[in-house]
C-alpha positions as CSV (number, residue, x, y, z in Angstrom):
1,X,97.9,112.6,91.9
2,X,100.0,110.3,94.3
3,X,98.7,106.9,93.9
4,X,99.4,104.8,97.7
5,X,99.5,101.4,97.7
6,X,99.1,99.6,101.4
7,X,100.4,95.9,101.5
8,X,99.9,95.5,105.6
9,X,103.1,95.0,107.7
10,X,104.2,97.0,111.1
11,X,102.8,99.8,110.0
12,X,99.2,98.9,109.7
13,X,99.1,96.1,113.1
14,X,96.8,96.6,115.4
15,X,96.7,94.8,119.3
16,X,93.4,93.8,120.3
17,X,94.0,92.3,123.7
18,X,96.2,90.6,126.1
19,X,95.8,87.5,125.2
20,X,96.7,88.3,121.4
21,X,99.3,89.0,119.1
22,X,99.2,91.7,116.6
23,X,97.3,91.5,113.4
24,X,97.5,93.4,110.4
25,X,94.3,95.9,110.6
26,X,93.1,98.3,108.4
27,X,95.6,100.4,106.6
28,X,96.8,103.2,108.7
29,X,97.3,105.2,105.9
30,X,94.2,107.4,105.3
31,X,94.1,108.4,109.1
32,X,97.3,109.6,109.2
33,X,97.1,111.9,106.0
34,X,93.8,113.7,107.5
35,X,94.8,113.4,110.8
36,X,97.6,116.0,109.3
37,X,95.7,117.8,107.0
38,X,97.5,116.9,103.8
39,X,95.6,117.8,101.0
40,X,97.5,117.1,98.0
41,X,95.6,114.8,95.6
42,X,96.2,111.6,96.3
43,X,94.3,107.9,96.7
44,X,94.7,105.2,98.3
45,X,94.2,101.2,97.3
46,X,94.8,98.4,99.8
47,X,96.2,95.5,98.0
48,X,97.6,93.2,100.5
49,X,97.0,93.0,104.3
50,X,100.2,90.9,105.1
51,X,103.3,90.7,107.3
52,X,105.8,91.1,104.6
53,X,107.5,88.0,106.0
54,X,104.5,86.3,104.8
55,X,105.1,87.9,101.2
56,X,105.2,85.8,98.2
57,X,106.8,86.3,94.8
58,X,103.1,86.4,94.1
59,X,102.5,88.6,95.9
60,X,105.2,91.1,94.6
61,X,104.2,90.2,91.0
62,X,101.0,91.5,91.8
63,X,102.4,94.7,93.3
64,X,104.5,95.1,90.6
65,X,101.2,94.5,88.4
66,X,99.4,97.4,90.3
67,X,102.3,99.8,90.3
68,X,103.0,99.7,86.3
69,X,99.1,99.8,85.9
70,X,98.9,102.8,87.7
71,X,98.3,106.4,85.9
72,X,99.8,107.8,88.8
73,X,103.6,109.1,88.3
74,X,104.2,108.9,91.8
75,X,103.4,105.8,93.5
76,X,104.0,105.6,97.8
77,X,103.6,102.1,99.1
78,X,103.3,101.4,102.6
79,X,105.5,98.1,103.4
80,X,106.8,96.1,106.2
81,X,110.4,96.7,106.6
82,X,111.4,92.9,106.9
83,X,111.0,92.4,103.2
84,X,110.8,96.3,101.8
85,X,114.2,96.0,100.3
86,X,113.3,92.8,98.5
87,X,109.6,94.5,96.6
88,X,111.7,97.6,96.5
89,X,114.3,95.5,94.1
90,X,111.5,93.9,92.0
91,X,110.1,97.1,91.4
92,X,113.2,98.6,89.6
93,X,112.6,97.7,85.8
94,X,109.6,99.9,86.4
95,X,110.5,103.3,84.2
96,X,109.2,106.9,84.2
97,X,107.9,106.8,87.5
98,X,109.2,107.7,91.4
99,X,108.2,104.8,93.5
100,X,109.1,104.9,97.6
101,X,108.4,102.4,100.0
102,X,107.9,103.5,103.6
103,X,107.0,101.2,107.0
104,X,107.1,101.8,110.1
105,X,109.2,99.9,113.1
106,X,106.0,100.6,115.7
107,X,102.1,99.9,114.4
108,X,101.1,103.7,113.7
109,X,98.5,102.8,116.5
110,X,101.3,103.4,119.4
111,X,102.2,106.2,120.5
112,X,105.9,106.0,119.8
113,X,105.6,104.9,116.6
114,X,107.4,105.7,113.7
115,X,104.6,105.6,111.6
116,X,103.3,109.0,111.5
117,X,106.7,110.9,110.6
118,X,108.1,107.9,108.0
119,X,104.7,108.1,105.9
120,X,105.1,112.2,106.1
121,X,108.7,111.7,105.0
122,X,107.9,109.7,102.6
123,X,105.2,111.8,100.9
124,X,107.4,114.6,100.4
125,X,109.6,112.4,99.2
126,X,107.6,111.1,96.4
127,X,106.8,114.6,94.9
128,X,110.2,115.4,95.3
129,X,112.7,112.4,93.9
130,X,113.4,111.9,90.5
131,X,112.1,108.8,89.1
132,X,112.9,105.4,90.3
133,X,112.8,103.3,93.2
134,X,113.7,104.5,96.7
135,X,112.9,103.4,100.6
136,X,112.0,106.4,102.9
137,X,112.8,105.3,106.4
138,X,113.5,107.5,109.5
139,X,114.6,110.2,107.8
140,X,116.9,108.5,105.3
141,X,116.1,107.8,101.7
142,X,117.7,104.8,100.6
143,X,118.5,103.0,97.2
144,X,117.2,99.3,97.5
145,X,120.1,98.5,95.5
146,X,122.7,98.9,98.1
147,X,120.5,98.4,101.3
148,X,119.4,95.9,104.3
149,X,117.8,96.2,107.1
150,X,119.6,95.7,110.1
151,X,117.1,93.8,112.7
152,X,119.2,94.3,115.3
153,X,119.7,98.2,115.2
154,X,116.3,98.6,113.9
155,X,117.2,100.6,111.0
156,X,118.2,100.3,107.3
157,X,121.7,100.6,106.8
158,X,123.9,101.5,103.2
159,X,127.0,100.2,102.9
C-alpha cells in the first residue's frame, strides 16, 4: 500500500476567475491516478492545503508526525516546490521507509502542466527506491541533501 500525503502548493491551485489569484483547491491527486488507471493500492490523506511558502515548522512537524505514523512503507507526498527541499530535509531521520516528494511547476488543472507526468514519476519511483528520502521532479530524482531549486530556470538543480 502507498500511503499519499497532499500538503497543497502548485500542484493542487486552481484559477477561478479573472479577477483572482490562484488558490490552493482540492488535491489533484486522486484525479490524476484514475484519470490514468493506476490501480496499485494506494490512499490518499490531505493534510495541509497551503502554498509551501506559507509552511511552518509546524506544519512540517506535523508531516513528519503523519509520515512516521504511517503503516505504509512507501509514502508519496505531493508538495510545493518552493519549500520541498526544506520538508524533504526534515523528513530524513525517518528510517525503514522510501519517502518522495513530487510538485508540480503548473496547477495540474492547465494543460501544460507538469503535474500529471511528475506525480506518475513519482509513483514509480516510490515502489522502486530504496528507503529514504528523495524529490521526484521532471524526470530527475534528487537527494534533498545536495539540492535547490532554482526559481529562475524552474527546475531543481544538484550541485
Amino acid at each position: 500500500m502507498i500511503e499519499i500525503f497532499t500538503t497543497g502548493g502548485t500542484i493542487d491551485k486552481v484559477y477561478f476567475d479573472a479577477l483572482s489569484e490562484y488558490q490552493i483547491g482540492p488535491a489533484a491527486v486522486p484525479d490524476l491516478l484514475a484519470e490514468n488507471n493506476v490501480h496499485a493500492p494506494h490512499r490518499v490523506t490531505q493534510l495541509l492545503r497551503k502554498d509551501s511558502l506559507d509552511m511552518t515548522e509546524a506544519d512540517r512537524a506535523a508531516i513528519h508526525a503523519a509520515v512516521a505514523a504511517s503503516d505504509a512503507a512507501q509514502i508519496l507526498i505531493t508538495h510545493g516546490t518552493d519549500t520541498m527541499v526544506e520538508t524533504a530535509r526534515a523528513l530524513s531521520d525517518i528510517d525503514g521507509k522510501t519517502i518522495v516528494l513530487t510538485g508540480a511547476m503548473q496547477p495540474a488543472t492547465l494543460r501544460n502542466s507538469d503535474a500529471e507526468f511528475n506525480v506518475g514519476f513519482a509513483f514509480a519511483a516510490v515502489q522502486t527506491l530504496p528507503s529514504g528520502v528523495y524529490l521526484a521532479m521532471n524526470g530527475q530524482i534528487f537527494d534533498p541533501a545536495k539540492t535547490s531549486k532554482d526559481r529562475t530556470a524552474g527546475r531543481f538543480i544538484s550541485p
